[in-house]
PyMOL commands that place a pseudoatom at each C-alpha (Angstrom):
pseudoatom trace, name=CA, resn=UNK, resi=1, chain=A, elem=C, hetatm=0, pos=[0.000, 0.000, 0.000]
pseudoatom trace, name=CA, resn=UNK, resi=2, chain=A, elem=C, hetatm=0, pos=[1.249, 3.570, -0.504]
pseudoatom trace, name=CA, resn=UNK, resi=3, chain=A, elem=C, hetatm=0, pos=[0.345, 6.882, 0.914]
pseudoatom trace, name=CA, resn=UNK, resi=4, chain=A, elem=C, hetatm=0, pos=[1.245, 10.002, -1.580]
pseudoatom trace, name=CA, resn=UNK, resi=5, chain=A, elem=C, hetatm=0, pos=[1.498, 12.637, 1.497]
pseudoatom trace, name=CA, resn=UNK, resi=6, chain=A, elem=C, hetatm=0, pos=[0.147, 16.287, -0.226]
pseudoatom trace, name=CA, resn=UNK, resi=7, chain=A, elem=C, hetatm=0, pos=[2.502, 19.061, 1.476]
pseudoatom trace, name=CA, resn=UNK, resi=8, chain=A, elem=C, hetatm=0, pos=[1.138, 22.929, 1.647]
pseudoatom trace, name=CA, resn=UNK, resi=9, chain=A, elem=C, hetatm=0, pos=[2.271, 25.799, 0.502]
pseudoatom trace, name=CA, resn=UNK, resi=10, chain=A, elem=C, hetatm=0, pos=[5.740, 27.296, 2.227]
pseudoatom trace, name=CA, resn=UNK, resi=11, chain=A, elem=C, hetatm=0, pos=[6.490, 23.507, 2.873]
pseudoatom trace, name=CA, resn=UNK, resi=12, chain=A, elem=C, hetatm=0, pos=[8.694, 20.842, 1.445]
pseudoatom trace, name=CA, resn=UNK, resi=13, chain=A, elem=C, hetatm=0, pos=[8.838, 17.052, 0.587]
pseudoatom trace, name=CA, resn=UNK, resi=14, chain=A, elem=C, hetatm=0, pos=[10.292, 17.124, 4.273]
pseudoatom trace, name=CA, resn=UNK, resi=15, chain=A, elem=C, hetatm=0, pos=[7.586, 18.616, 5.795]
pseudoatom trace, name=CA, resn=UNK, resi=16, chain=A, elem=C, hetatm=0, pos=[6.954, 18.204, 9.309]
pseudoatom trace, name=CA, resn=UNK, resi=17, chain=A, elem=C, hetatm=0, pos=[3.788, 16.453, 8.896]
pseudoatom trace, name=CA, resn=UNK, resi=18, chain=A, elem=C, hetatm=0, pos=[5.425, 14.092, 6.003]
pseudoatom trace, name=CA, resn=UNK, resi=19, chain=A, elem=C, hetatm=0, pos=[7.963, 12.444, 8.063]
pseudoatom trace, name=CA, resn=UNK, resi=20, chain=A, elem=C, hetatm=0, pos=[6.334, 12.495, 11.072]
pseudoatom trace, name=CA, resn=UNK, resi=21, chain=A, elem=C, hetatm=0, pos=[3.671, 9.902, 8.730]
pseudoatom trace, name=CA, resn=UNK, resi=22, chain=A, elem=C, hetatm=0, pos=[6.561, 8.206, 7.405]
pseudoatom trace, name=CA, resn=UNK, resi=23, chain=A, elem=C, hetatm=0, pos=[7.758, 7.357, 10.993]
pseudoatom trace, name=CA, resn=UNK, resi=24, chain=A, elem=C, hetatm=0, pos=[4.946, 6.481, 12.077]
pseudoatom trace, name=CA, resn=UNK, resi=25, chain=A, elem=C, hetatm=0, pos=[4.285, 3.878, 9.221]
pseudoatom trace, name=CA, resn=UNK, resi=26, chain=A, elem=C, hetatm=0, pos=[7.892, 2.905, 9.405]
pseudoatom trace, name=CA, resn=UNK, resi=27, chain=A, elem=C, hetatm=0, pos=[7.205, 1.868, 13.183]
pseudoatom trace, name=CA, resn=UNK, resi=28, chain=A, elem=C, hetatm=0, pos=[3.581, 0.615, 12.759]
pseudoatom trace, name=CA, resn=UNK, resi=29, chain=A, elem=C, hetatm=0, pos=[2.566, -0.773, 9.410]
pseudoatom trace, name=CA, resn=UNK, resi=30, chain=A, elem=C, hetatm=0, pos=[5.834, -1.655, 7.497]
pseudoatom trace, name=CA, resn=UNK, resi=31, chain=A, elem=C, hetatm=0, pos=[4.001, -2.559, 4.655]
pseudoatom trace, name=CA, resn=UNK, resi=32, chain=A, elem=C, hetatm=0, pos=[2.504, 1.360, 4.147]
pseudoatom trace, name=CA, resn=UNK, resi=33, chain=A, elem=C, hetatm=0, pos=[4.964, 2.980, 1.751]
pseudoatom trace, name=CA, resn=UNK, resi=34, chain=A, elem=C, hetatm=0, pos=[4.742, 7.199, 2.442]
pseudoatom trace, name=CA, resn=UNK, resi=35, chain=A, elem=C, hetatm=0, pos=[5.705, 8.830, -0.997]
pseudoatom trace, name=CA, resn=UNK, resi=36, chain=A, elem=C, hetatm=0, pos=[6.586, 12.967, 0.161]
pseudoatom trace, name=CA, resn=UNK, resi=37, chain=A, elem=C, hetatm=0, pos=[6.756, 14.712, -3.734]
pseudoatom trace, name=CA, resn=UNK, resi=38, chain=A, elem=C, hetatm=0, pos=[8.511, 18.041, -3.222]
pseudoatom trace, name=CA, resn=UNK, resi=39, chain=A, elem=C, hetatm=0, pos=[5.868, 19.978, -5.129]
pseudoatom trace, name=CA, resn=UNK, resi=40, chain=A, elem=C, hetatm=0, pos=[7.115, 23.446, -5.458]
pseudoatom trace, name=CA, resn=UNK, resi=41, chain=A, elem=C, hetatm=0, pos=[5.964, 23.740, -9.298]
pseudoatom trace, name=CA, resn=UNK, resi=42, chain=A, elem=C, hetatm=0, pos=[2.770, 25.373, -10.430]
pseudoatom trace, name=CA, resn=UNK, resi=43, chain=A, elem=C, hetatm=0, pos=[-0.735, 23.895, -10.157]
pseudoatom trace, name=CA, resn=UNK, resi=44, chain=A, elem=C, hetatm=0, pos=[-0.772, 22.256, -13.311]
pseudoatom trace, name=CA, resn=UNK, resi=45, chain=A, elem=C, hetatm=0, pos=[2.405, 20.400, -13.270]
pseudoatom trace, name=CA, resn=UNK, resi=46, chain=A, elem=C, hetatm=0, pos=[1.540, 19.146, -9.762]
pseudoatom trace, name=CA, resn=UNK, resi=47, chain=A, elem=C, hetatm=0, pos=[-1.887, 18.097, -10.196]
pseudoatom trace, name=CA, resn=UNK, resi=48, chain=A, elem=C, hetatm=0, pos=[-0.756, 15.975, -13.180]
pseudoatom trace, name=CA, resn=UNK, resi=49, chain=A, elem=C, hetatm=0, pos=[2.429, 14.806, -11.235]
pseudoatom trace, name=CA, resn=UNK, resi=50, chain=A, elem=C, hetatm=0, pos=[-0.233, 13.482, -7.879]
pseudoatom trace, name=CA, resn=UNK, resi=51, chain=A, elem=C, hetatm=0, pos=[-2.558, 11.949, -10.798]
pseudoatom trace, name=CA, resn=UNK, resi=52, chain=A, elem=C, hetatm=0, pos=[0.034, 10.552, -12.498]
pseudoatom trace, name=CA, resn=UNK, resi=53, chain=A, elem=C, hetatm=0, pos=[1.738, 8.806, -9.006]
pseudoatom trace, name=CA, resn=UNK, resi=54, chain=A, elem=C, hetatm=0, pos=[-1.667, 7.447, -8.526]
pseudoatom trace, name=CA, resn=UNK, resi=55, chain=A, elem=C, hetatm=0, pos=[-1.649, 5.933, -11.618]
pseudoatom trace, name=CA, resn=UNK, resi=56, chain=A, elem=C, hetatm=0, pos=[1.540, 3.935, -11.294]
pseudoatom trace, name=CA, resn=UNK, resi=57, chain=A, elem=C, hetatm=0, pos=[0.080, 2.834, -7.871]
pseudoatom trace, name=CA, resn=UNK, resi=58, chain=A, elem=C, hetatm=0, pos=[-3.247, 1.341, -9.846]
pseudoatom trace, name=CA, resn=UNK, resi=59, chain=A, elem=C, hetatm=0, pos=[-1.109, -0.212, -12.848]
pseudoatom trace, name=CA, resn=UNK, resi=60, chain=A, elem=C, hetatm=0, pos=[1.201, -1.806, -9.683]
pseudoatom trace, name=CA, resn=UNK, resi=61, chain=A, elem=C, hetatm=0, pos=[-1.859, -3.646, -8.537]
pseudoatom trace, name=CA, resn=UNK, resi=62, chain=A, elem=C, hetatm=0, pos=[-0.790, -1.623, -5.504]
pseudoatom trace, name=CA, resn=UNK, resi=63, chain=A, elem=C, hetatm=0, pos=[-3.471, 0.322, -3.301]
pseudoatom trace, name=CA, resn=UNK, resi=64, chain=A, elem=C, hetatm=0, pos=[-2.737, 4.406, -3.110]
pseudoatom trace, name=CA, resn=UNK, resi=65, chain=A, elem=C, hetatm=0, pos=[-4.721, 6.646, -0.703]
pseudoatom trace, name=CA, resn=UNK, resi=66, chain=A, elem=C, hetatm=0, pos=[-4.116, 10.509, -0.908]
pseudoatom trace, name=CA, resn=UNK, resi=67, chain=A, elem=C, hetatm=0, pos=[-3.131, 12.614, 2.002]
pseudoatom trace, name=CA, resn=UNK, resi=68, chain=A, elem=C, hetatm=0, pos=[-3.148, 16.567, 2.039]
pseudoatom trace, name=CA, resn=UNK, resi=69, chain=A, elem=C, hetatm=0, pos=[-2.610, 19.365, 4.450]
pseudoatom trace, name=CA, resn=UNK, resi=70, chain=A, elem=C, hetatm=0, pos=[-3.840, 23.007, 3.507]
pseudoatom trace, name=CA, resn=UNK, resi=71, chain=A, elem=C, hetatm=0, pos=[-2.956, 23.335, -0.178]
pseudoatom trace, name=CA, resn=UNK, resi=72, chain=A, elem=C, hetatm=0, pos=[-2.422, 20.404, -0.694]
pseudoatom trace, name=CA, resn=UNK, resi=73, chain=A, elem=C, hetatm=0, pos=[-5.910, 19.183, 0.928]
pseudoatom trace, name=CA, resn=UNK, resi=74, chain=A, elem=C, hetatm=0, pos=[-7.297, 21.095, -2.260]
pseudoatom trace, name=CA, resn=UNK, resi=75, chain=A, elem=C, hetatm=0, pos=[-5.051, 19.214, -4.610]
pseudoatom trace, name=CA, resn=UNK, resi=76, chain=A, elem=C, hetatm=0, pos=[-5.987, 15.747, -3.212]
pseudoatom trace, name=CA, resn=UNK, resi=77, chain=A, elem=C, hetatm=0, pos=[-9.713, 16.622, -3.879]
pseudoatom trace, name=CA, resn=UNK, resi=78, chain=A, elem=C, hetatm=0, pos=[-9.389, 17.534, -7.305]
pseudoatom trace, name=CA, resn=UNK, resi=79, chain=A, elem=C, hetatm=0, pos=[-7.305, 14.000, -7.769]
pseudoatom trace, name=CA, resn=UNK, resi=80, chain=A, elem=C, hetatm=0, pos=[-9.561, 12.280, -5.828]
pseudoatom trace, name=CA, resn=UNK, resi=81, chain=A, elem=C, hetatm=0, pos=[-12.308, 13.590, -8.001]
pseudoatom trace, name=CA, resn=UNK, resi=82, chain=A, elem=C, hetatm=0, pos=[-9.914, 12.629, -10.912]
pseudoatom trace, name=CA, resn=UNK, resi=83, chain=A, elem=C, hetatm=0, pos=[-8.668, 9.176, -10.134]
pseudoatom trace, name=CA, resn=UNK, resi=84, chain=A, elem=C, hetatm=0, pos=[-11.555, 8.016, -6.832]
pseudoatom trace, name=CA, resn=UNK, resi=85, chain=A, elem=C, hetatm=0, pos=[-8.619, 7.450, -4.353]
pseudoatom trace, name=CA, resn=UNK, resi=86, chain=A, elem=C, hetatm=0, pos=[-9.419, 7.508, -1.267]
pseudoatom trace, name=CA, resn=UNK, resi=87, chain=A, elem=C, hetatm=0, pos=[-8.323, 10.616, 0.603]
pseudoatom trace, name=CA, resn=UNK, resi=88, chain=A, elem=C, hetatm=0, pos=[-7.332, 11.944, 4.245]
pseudoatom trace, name=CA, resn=UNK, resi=89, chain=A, elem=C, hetatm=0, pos=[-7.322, 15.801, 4.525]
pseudoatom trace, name=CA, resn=UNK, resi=90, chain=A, elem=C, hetatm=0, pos=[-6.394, 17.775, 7.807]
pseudoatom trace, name=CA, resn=UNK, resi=91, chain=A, elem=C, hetatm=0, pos=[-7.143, 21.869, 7.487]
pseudoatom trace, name=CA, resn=UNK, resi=92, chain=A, elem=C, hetatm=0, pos=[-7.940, 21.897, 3.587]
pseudoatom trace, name=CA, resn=UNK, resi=93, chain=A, elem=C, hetatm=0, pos=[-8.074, 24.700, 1.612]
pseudoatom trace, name=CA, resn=UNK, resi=94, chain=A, elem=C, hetatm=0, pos=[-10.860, 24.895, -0.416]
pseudoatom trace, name=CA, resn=UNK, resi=95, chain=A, elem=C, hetatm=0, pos=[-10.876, 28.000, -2.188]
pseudoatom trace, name=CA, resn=UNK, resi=96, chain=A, elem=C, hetatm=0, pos=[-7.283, 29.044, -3.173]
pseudoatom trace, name=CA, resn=UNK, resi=97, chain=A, elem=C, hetatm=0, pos=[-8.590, 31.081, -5.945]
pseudoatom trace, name=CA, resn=UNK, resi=98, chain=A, elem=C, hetatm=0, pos=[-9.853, 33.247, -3.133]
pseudoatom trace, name=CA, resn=UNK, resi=99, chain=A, elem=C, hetatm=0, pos=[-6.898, 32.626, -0.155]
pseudoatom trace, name=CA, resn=UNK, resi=100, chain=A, elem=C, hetatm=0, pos=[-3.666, 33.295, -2.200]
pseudoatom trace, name=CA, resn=UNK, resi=101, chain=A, elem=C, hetatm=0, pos=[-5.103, 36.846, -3.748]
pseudoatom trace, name=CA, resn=UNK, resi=102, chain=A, elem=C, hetatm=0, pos=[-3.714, 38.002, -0.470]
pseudoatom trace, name=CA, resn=UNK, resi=103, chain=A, elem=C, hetatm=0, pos=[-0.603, 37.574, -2.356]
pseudoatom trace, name=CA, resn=UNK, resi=104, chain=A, elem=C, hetatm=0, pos=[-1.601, 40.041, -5.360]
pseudoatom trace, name=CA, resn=UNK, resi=105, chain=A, elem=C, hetatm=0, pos=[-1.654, 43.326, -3.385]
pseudoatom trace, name=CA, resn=UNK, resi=106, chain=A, elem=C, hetatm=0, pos=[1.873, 43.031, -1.804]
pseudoatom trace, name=CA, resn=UNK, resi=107, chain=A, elem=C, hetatm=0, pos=[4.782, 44.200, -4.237]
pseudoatom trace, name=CA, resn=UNK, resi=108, chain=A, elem=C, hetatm=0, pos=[5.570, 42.457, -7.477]
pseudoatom trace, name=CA, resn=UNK, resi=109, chain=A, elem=C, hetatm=0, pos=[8.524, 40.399, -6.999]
pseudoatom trace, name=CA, resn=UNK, resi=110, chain=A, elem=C, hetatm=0, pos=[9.439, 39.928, -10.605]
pseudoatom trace, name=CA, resn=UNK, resi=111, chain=A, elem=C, hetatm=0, pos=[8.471, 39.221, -14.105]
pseudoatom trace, name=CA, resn=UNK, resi=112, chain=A, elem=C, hetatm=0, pos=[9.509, 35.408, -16.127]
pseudoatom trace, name=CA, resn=UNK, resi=113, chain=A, elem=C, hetatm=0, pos=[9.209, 34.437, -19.354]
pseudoatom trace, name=CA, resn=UNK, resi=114, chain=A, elem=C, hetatm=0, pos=[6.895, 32.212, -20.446]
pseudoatom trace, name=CA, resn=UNK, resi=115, chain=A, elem=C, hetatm=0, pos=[5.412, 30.255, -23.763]
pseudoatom trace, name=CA, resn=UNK, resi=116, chain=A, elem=C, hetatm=0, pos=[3.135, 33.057, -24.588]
pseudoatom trace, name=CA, resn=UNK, resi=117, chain=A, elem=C, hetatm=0, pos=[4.769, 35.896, -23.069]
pseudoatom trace, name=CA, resn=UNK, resi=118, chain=A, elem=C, hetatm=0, pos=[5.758, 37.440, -19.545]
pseudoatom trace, name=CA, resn=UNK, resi=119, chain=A, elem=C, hetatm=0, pos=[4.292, 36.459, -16.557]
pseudoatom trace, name=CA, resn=UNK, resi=120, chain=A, elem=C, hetatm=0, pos=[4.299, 37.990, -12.727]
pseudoatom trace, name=CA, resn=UNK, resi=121, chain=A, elem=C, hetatm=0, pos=[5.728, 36.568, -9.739]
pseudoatom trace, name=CA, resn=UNK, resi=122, chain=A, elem=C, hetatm=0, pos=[3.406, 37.878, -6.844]
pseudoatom trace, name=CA, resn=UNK, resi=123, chain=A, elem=C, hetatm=0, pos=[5.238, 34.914, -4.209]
pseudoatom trace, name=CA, resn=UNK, resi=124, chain=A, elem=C, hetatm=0, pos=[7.880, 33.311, -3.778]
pseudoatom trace, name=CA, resn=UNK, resi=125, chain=A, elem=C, hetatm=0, pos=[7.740, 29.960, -1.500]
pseudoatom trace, name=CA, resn=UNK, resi=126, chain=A, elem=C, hetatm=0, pos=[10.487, 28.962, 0.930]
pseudoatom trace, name=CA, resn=UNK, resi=127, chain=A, elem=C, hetatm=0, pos=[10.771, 25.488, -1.352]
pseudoatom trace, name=CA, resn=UNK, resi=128, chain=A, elem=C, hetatm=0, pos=[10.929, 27.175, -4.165]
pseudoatom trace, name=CA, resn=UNK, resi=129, chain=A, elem=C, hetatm=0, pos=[7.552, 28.008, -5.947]
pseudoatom trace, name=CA, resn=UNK, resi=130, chain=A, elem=C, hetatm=0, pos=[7.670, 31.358, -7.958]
pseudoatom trace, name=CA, resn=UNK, resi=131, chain=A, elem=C, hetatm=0, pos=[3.613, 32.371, -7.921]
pseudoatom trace, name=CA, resn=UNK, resi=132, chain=A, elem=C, hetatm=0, pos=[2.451, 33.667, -10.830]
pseudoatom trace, name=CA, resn=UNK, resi=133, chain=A, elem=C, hetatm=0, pos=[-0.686, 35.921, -11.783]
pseudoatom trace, name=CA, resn=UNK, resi=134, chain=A, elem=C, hetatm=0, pos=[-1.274, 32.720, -14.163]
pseudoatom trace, name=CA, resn=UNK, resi=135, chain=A, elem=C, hetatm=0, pos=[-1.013, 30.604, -11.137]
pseudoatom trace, name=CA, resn=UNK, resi=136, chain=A, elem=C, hetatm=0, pos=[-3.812, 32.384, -9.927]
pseudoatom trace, name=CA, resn=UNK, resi=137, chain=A, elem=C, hetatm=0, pos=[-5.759, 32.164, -12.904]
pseudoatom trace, name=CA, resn=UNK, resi=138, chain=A, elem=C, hetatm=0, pos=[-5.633, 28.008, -12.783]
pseudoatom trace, name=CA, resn=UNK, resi=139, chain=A, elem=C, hetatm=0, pos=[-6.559, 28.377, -9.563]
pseudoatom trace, name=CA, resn=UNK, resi=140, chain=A, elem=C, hetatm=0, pos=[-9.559, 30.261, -10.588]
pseudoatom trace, name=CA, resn=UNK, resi=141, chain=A, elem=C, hetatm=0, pos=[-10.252, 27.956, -13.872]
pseudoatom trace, name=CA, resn=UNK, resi=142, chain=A, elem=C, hetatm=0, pos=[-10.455, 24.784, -11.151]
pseudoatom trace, name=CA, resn=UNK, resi=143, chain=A, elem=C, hetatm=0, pos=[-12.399, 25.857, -8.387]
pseudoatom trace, name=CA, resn=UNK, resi=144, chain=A, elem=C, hetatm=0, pos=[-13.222, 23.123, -5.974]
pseudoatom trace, name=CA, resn=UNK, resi=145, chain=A, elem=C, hetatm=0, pos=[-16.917, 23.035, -6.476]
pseudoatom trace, name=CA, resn=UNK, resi=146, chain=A, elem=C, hetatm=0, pos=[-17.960, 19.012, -5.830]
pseudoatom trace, name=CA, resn=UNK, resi=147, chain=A, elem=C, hetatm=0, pos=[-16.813, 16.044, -3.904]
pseudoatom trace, name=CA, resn=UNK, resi=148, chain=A, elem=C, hetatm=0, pos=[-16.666, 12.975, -6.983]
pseudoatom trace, name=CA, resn=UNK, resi=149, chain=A, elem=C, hetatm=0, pos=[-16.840, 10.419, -4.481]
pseudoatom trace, name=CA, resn=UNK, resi=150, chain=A, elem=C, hetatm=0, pos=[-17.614, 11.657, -0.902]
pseudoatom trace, name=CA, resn=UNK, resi=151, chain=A, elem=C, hetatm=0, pos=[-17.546, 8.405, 0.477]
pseudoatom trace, name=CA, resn=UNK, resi=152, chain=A, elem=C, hetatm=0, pos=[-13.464, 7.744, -0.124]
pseudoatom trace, name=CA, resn=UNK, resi=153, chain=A, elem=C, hetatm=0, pos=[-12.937, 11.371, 1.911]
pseudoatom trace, name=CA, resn=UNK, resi=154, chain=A, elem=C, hetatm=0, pos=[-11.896, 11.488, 5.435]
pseudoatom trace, name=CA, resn=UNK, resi=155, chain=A, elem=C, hetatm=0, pos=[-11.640, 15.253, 6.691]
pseudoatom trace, name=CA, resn=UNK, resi=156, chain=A, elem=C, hetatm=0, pos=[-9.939, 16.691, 9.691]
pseudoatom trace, name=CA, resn=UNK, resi=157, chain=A, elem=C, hetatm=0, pos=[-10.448, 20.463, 10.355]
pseudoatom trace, name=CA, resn=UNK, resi=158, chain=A, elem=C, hetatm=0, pos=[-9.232, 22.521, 13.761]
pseudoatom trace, name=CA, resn=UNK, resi=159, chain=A, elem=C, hetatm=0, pos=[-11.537, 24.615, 14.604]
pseudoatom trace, name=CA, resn=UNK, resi=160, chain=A, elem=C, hetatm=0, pos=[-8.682, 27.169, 15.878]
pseudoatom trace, name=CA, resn=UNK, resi=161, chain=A, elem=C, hetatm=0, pos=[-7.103, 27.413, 12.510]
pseudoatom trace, name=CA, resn=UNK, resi=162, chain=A, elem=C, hetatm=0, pos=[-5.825, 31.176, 12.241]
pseudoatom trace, name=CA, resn=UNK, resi=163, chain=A, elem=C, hetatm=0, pos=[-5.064, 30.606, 8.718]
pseudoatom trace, name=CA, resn=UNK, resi=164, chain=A, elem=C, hetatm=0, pos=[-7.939, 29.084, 6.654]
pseudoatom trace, name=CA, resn=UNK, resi=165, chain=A, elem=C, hetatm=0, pos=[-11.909, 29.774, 7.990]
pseudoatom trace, name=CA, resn=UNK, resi=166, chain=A, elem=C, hetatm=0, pos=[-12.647, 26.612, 9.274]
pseudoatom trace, name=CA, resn=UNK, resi=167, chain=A, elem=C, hetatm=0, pos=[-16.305, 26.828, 8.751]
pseudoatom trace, name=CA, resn=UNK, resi=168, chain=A, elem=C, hetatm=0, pos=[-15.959, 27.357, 5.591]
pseudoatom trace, name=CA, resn=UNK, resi=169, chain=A, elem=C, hetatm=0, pos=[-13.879, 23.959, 4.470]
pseudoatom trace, name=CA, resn=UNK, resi=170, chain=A, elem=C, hetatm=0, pos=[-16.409, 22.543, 7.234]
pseudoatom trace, name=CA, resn=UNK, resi=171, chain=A, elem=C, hetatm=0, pos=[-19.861, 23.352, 5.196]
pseudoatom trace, name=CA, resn=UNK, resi=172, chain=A, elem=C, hetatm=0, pos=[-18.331, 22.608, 2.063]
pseudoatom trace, name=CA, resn=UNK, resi=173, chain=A, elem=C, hetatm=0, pos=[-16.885, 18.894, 2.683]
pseudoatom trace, name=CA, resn=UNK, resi=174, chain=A, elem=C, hetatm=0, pos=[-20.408, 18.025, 5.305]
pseudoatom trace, name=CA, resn=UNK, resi=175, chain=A, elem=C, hetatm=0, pos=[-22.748, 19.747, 2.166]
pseudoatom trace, name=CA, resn=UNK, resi=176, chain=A, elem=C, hetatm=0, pos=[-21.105, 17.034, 0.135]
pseudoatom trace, name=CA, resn=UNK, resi=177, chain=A, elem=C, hetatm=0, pos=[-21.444, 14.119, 2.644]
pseudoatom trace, name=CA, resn=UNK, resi=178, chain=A, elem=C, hetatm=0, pos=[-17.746, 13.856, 3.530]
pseudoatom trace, name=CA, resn=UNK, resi=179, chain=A, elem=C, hetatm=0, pos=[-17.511, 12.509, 7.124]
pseudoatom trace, name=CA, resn=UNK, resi=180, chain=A, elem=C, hetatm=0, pos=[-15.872, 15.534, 9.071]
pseudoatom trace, name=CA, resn=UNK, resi=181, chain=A, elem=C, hetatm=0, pos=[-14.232, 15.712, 12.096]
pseudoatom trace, name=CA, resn=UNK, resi=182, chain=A, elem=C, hetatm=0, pos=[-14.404, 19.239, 13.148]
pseudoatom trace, name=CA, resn=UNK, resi=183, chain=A, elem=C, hetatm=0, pos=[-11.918, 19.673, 16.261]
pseudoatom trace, name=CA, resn=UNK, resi=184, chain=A, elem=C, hetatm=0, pos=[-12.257, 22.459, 19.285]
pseudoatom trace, name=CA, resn=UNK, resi=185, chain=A, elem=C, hetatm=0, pos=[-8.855, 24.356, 19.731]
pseudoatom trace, name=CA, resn=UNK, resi=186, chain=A, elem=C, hetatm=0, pos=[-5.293, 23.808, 17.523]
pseudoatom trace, name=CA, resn=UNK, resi=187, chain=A, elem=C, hetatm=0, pos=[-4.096, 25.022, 14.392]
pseudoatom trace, name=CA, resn=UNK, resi=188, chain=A, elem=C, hetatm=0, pos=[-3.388, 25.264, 10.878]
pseudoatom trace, name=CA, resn=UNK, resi=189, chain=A, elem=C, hetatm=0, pos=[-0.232, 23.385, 11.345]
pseudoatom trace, name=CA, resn=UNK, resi=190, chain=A, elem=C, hetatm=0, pos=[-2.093, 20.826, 13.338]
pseudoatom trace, name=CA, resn=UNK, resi=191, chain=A, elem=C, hetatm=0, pos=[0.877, 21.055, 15.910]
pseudoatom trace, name=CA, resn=UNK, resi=192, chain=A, elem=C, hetatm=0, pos=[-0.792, 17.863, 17.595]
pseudoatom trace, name=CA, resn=UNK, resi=193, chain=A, elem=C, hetatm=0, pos=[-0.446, 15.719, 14.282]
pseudoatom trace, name=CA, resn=UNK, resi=194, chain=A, elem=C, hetatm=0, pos=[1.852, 13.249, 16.058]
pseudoatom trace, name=CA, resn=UNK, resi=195, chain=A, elem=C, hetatm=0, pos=[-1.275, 12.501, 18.432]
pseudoatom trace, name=CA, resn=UNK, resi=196, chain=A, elem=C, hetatm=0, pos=[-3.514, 12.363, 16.050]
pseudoatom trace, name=CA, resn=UNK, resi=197, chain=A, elem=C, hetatm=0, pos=[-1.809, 10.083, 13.744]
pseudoatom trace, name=CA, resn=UNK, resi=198, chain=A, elem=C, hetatm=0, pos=[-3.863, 6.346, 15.056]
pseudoatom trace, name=CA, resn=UNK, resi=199, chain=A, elem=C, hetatm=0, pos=[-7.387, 7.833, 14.895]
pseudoatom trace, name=CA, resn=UNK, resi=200, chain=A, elem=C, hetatm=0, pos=[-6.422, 9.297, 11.190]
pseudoatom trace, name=CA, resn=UNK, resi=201, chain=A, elem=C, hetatm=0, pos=[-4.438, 5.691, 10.424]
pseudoatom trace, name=CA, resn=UNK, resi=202, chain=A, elem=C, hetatm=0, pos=[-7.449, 3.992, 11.368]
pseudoatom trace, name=CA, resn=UNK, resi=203, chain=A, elem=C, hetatm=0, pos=[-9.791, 6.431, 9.122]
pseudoatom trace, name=CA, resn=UNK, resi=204, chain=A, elem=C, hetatm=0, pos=[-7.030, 5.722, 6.184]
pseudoatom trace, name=CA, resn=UNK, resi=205, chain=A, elem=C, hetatm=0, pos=[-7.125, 2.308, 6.188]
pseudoatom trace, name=CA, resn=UNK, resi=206, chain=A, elem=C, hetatm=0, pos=[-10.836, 1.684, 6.877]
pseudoatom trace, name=CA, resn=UNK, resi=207, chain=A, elem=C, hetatm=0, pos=[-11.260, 4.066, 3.620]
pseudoatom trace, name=CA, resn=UNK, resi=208, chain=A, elem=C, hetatm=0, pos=[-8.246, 1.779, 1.363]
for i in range(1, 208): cmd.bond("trace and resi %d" % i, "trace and resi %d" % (i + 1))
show_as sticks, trace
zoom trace
């Protein structure tokens, strides 16, 4: 079995939740193989890189659930939707289009050249993800709108997330009959993953 573990924005392949999952797995279920993509690229290229690493699971014979924190919750919805893996998210965003426009008002970092013209760097990530306006606009194009196959979804959401409104990712997954568990207290970095890590195993593997 493999888990593809979905990292969030300003975070790495070595992300804190990542390899705390991967030592976890190591210690508890040595068959569970954690796969941690560094996915500092743009929305395009790493929505076709997740589907794509889901694919190779299938074709294995192998099973694949999806896990995603924050940004990367969004991204393992849309290839959930995509591919009907089953999927753990804890604090997803849901509307990105709407979240990273914070980015658009603070000063231009740059301008690249791209296939049909320049493009504007409004962010730059600490892994390595230049933001562009364009960025924005696929965003925009693939707005999280429906859950495929609600029944595959396992959500997590702290209800003292200073980042992301949990209400909001809260309504949206429970109007689509995802089974939520809405938490009092923590936060967006879900500080107390480490705890939490044999009620969301057990979730994971009841859903593969």
């Amino acid at each position: 079995m493999r888990i593809i573990y979905i990292h969030g924005l300003d975070s790495t392949a070595n992300s804190v939740k990542g390899v705390l999952l991967q030592k976890y797995c190591n210690t508890h279920h040595a068959g569970i193989e954690v796969i941690r993509p560094d996915l500092n690229e743009s929305p395009d290229k790493v929505f076709a890189r997740l589907c794509e690493l889901v694919q190779q699971a299938k074709e294995a014979d192998d099973k694949v659930v999806v896990m995603g924190s924050s940004l990367g919750g969004y991204f393992a919805s849309l290839v959930s939707n995509e591919t009907s893996c089953p999927t753990v998210l804890l604090n997803p965003s849901t509307k990105p289009h709407i979240s990273l426009q914070r980015f658009v008002d603070d000063q231009v970092i740059d301008s690249i050249a791209c296939d049909d013209g320049a493009d504007t760097v409004i962010y730059q990530t600490t892994g390595g993800w230049a933001m562009t306006l364009k960025d924005l606009d696929w965003f925009s194009a693939h707005k999280l709108q429906q859950i495929t196959h609600p029944e595959k979804l396992f959500v997590v959401i702290k209800q003292g997330d200073e980042l992301l409104d949990p209400k909001v990712a809260a309504d949206f997954y429970q109007s689509q009959a995802v089974e939520v568990a809405l938490q009092a207290g923590g936060d967006h970095r879900m500080t107390d993953f480490e705890r939490q890590l044999p009620m969301i195993m057990e979730h994971l593997l009841s859903l593969a």
